[in-house]
ZADO-1210 file (C-alpha; in nm, 4 decimals, padded with zeros to 6 digits):
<atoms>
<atom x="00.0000" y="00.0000" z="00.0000" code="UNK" pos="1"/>
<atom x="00.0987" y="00.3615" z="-00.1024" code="UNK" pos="2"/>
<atom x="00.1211" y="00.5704" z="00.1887" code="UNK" pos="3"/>
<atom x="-00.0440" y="00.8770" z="00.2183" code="UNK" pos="4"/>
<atom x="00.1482" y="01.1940" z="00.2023" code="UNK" pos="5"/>
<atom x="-00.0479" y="01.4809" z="00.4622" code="UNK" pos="6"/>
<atom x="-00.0272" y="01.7591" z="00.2189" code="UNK" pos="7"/>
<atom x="00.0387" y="02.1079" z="00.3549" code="UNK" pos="8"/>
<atom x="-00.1255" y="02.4192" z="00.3001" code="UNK" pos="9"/>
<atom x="00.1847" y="02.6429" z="00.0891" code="UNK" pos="10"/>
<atom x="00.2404" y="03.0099" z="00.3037" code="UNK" pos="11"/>
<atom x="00.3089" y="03.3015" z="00.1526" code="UNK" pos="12"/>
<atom x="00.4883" y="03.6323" z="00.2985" code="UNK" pos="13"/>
<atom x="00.3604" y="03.9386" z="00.3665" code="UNK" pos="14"/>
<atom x="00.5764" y="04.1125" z="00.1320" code="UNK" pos="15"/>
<atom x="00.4799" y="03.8730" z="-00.1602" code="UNK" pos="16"/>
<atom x="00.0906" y="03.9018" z="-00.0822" code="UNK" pos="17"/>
<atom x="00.1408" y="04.3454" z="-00.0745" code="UNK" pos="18"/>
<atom x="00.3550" y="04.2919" z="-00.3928" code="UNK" pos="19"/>
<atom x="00.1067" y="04.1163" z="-00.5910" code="UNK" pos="20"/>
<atom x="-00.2054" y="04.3327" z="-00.4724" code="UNK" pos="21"/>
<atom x="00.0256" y="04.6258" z="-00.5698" code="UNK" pos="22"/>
<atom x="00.0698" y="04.4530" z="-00.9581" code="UNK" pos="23"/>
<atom x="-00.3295" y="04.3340" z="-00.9557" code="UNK" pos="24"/>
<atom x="-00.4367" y="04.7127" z="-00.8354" code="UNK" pos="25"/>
<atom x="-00.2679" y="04.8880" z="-01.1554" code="UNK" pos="26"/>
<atom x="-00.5187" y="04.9566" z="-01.4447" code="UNK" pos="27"/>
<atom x="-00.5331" y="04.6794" z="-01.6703" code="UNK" pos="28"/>
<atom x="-00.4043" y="04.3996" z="-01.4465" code="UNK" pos="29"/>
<atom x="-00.5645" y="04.0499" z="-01.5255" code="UNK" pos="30"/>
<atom x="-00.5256" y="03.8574" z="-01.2062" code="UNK" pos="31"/>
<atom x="-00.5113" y="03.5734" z="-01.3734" code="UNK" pos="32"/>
<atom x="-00.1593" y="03.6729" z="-01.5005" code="UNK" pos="33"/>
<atom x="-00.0477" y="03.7866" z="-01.2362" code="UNK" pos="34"/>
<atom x="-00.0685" y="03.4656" z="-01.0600" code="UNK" pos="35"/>
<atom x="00.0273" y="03.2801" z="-01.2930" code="UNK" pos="36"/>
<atom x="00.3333" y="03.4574" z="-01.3139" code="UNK" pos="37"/>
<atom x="00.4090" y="03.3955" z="-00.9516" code="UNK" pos="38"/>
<atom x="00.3079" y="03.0737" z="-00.9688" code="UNK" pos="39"/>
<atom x="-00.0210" y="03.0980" z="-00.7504" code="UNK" pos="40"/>
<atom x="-00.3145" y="03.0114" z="-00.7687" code="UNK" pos="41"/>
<atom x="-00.5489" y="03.3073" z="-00.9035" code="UNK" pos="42"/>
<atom x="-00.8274" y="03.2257" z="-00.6310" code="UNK" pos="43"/>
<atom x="-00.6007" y="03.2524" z="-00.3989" code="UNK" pos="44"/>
<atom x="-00.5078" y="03.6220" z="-00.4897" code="UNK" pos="45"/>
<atom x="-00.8433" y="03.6437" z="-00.5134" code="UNK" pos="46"/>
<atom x="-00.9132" y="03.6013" z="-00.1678" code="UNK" pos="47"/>
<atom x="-00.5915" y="03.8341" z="-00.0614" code="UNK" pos="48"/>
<atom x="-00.8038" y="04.1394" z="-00.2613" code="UNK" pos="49"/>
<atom x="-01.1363" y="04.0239" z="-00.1037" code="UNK" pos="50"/>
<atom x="-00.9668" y="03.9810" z="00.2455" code="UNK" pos="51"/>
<atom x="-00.7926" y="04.3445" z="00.1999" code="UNK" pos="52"/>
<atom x="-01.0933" y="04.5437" z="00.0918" code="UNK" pos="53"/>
<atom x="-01.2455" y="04.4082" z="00.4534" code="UNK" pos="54"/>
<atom x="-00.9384" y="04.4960" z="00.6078" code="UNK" pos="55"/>
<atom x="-00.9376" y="04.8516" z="00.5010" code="UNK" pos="56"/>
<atom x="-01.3313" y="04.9758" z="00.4847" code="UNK" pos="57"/>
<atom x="-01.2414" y="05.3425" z="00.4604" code="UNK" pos="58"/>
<atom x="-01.1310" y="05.2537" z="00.0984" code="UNK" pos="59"/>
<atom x="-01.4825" y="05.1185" z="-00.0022" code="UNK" pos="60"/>
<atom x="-01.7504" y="05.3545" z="-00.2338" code="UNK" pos="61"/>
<atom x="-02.0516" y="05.4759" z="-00.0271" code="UNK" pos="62"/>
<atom x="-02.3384" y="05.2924" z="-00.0637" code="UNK" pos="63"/>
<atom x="-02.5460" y="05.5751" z="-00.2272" code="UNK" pos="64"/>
<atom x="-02.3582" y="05.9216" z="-00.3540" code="UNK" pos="65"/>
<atom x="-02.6477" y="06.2485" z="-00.4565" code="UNK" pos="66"/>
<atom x="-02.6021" y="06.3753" z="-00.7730" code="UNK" pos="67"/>
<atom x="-02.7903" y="06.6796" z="-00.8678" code="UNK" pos="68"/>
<atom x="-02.9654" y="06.7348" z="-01.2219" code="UNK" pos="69"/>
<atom x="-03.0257" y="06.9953" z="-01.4150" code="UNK" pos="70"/>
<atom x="-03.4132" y="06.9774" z="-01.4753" code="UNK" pos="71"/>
<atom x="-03.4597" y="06.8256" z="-01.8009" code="UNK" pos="72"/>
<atom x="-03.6904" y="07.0644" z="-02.0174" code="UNK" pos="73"/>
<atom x="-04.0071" y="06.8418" z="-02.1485" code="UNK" pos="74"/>
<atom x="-04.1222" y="06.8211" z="-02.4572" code="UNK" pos="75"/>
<atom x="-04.4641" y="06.7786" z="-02.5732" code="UNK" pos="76"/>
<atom x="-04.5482" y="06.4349" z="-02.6616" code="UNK" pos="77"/>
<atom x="-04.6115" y="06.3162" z="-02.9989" code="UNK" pos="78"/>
<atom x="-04.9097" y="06.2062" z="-03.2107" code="UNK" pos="79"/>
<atom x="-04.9657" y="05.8444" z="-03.2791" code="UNK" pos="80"/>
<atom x="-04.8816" y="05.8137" z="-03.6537" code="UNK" pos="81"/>
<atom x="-05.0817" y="05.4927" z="-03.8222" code="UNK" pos="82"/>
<atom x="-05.0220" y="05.3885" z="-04.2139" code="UNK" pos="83"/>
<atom x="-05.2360" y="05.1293" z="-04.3281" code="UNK" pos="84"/>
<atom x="-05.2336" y="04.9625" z="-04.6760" code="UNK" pos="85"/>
<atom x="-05.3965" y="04.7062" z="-04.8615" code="UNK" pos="86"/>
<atom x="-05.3282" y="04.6416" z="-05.1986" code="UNK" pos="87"/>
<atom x="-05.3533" y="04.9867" z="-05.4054" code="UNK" pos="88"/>
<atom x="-05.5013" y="05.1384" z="-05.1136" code="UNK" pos="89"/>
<atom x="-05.3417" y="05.3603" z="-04.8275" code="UNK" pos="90"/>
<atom x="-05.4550" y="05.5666" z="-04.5390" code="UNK" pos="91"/>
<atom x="-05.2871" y="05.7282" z="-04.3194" code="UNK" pos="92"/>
<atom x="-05.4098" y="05.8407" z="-03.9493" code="UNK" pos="93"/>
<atom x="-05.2687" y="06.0595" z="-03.7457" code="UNK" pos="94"/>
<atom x="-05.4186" y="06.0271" z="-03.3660" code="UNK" pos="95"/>
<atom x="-05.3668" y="06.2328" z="-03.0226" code="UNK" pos="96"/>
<atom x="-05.1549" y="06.0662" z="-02.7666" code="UNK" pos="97"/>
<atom x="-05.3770" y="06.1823" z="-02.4733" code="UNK" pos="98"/>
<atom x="-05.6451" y="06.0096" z="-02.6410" code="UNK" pos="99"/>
<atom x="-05.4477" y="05.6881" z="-02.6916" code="UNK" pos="100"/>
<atom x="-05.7237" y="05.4060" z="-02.5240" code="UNK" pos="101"/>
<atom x="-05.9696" y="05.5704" z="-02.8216" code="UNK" pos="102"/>
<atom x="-05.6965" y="05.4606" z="-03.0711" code="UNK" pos="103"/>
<atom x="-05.6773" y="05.0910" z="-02.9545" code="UNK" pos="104"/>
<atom x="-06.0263" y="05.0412" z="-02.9410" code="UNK" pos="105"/>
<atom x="-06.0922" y="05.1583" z="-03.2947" code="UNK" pos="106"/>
<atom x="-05.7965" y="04.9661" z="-03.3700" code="UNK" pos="107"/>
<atom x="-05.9452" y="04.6513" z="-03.2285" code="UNK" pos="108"/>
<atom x="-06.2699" y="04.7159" z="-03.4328" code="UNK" pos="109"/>
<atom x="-06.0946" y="04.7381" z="-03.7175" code="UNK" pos="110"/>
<atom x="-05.8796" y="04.4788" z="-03.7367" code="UNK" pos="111"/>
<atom x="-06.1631" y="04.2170" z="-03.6252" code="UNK" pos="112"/>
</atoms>
């Protein structure tokens, strides 16, 4: 029978885990790559980044920021615009948007 080697959890330094947040914080870092390139596994930095924005909460966005608006000027809302063709024939309608539940009814009767 093989014996069973008890396999061991590798450690990393401080200085190692600050260098490679430093490298995965610069615009345009892929994690991935980065530890790759140090031979780490990329969930693992993962964790370091999730484990360091907990450690330092002053660096997270506020849930909710107030921006003010200019007020946006309104415009007046458009007609309903309806072309209808059969065959040789055409009509075109041209029907108030206030009045728009009018519209759909006549539409319904006409279309039945």
């Amino acid at each position: 029978m093989n014996e069973a080697r008890k396999k061991t959890r590798r450690r990393y330094g401080a200085e190692l885990n600050q260098q490679i947040l430093a490298q995965c914080a610069e615009p345009g870092a892929s994690v991935a790559s980065i530890a790759l390139s140090h031979g780490i596994n990329a969930n693992v930095v993962h964790k370091w980044r999730r484990q360091a924005c907990g450690a330092l909460p002053a660096l997270q966005a506020p849930a909710f920021v107030p921006v003010s608006l200019p007020p946006a000027a309104c415009a007046p809302a458009p007609d309903i615009c309806i072309e209808l063709r059969r065959g040789a024939t055409s009509a075109s309608l041209t029907w108030p948007l206030t009045a728009a539940e009018q519209c759909a009814v006549w539409m319904r009767e006409l279309l039945k």
